[in-house]
N, C-alpha and C positions, 0 to 999 in steps of 0.2 A: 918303042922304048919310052918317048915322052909320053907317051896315055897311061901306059900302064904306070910312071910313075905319080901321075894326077890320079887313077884310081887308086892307089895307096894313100895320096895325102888325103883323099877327100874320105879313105876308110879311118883314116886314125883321126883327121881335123874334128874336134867334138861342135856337135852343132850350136844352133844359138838358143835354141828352150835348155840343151845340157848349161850351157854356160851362166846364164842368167835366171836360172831355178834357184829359189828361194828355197834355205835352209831350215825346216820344221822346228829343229832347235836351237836357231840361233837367235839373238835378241832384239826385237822390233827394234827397227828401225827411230834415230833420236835419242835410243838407249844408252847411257854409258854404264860401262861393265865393272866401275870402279866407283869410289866414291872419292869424293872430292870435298877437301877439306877448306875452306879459304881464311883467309889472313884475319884476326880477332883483332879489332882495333880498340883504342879509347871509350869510343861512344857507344860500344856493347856493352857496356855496362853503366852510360848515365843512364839516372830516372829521368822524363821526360819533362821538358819546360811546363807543358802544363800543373804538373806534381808541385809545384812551388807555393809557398805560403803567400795568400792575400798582405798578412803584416810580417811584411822583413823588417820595420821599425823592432816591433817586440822581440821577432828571431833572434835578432841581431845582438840584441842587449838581454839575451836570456845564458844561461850558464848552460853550456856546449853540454859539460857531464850528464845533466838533465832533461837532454831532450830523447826525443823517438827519433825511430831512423831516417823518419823522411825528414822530417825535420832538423837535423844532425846532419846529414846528408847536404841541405841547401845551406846550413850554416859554413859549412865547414869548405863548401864550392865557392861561395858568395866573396868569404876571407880571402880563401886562398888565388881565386884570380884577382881580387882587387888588390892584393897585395903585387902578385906580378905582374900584373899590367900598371903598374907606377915605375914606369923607369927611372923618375927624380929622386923617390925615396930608397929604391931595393937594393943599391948597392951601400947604402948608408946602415942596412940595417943591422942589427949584430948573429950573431950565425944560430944564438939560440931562439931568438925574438922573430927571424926569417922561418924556421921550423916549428914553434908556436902559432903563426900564421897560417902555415900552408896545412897544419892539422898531424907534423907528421912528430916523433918521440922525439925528444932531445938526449944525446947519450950523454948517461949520469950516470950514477955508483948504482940507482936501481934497474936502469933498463941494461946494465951492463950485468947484475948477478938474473936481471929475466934470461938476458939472451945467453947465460951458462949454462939455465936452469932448461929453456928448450934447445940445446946440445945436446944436454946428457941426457934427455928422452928421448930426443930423438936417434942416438946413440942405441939406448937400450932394446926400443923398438924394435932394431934390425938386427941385435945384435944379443947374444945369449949372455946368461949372468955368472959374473961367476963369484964365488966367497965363498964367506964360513957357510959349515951348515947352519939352518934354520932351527931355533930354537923357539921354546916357548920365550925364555929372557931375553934373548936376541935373533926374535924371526925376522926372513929374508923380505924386504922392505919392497913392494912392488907399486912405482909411482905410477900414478894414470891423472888425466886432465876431466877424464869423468868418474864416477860410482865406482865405476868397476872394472873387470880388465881379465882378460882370458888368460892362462899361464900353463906353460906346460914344463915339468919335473922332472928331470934325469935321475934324481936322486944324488948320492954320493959321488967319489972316485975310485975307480979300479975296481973290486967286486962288487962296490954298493952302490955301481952304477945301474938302474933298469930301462925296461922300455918305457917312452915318452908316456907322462899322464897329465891329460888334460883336464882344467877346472877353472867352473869361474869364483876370483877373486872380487870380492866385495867391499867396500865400505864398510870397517867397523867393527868388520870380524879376524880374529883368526883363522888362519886355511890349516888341517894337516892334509899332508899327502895319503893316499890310502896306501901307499907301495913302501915308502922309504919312515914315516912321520916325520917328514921336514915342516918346520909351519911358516905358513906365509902372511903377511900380512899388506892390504892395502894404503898405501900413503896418497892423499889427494892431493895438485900439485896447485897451487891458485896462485894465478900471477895478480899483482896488485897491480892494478894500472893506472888507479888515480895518481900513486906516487911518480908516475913517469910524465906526465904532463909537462909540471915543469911550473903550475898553475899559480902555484906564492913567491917564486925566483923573483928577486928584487930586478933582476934584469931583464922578465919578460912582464908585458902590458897584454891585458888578455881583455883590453878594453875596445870595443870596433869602432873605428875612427869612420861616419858616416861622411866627412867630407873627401874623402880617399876614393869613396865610392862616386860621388858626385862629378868629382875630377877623373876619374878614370871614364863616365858616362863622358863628358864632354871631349876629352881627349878623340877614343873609339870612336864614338857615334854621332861626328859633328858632321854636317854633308846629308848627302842622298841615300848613304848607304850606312846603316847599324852590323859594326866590325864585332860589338861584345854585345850579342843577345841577353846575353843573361844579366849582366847589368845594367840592359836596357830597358828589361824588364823588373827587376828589382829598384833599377832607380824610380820606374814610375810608378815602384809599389809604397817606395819612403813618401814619394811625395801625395799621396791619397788613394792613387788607380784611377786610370781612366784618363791619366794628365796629359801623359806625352803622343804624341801624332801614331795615330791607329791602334791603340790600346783601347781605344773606347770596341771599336767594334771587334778586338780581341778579346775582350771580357765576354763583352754580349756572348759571341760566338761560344765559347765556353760554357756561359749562364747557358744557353740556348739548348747545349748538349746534355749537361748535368740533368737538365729540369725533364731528358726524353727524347727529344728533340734530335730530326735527322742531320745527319752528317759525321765528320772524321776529328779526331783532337790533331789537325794538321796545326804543327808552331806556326805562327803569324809570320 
């Protein structure tokens, strides 16, 4: 009775090649069968310390409006941590002259009818129109942020409703419909942004205090260890380049790569 139920287990027990045979279509091994998305921090989107201008002197004291992006970009990083890392002055400061600083809108009478004006496009967007019919004296008003803008037609209501027709709307012209003659017209929506700065308010100073900066360097970066890179690096750009302890052979190193030269733009 016990043999014969040992030659049953050992007829149904699958062997060890059954066991450990590799699947022709399964997915090599170290494969993952998903994708994996990871966590988008801060610094995915700084430009790289090297990117930064030789004269933060000129940067600094140039009109923000008028710059390029990279340039724009360091002004506007340089402000804004040297403003938060002053803990003596930041809570002194006043709530518009704190937002002037950090590069971001002050809410006013304009950035309040901007941010109406992107509601009800973005409204419109997702959302179909409805009114009078479109006339030649009063056509259907279709705003867009560029040229032009795709629109599609139902026509009227109840029988002078048709099937949807597509067309693109232009800049400058009149549309009709070929289904219904509704006419359409595009409106271009431009937001005015120099007016949202905030740039002539007797109450904001849009002038860059370089001893803020100074005093923030010494604060951070006094010791063994440099806590604000970037205004450790900017402080040693006001003061000529090449001044403060290992900027000499940061530069070179840089100089060294620009000119061809082997190696990596690794920050100092």
């Amino acid at each position: 009775m016990l043999s014969a139920f040992r030659a049953a287990s050992r007829a149904f027990a699958p062997s060890a090649s059954a066991v450990f045979r590799p699947r022709t279509a399964a997915l090599p091994l170290g494969t993952r069968g998903y994708r994996h998305w990871w966590k988008v921090l801060p610094e995915d989107f700084e430009l790289p310390q090297e990117s930064m201008p030789d004269d933060v002197t000129t940067l600094m004291k140039s009109n923000p409006v008028d710059l390029g992006f990279v340039d724009s970009y360091w002004y506007w990083r340089i402000r804004a941590e040297t403003a938060i890392l002053d803990p003596e002055n930041l809570p002194k400061k006043s709530y518009k002259q704190l937002a002037r600083d950090m590069g971001l809108v002050v809410v006013n009478q304009e950035a309040e009818h901007m941010m109406g004006i992107i509601e009800l496009y973005e409204y419109l967007k997702g959302s179909p129109m409805i009114g009078p019919f479109g006339t030649i004296e009063n056509p259907v008003l279709i705003p867009s942020v560029t040229t032009e803008r795709i629109v599609g037609c139902t026509g009227g209501t109840g029988d002078d409703e048709h099937m949807i027709l597509f067309f693109r709307c232009q800049e400058g012209f009149l549309y009709r419909c070929g289904e219904c003659d509704q006419v359409f017209m595009h409106v271009r929506v431009v937001y005015e942004h120099e007016k949202l700065w905030a740039a002539r308010d007797p109450e904001v100073s849009d002038v860059f205090d370089f001893k803020l900066l100074e005093k923030g360097h010494k604060m951070w970066n006094e010791g063994e260890m440099a806590m604000w890179d970037v205004g450790y690096k900017a402080q040693d750009a006001v003061l000529g380049g090449r001044v403060l302890p290992g900027m000499q052979e940061y530069r070179d190193h840089l100089d060294h790569i620009a000119s061809g030269g082997a190696g990596t733009l690794t920050p100092h």
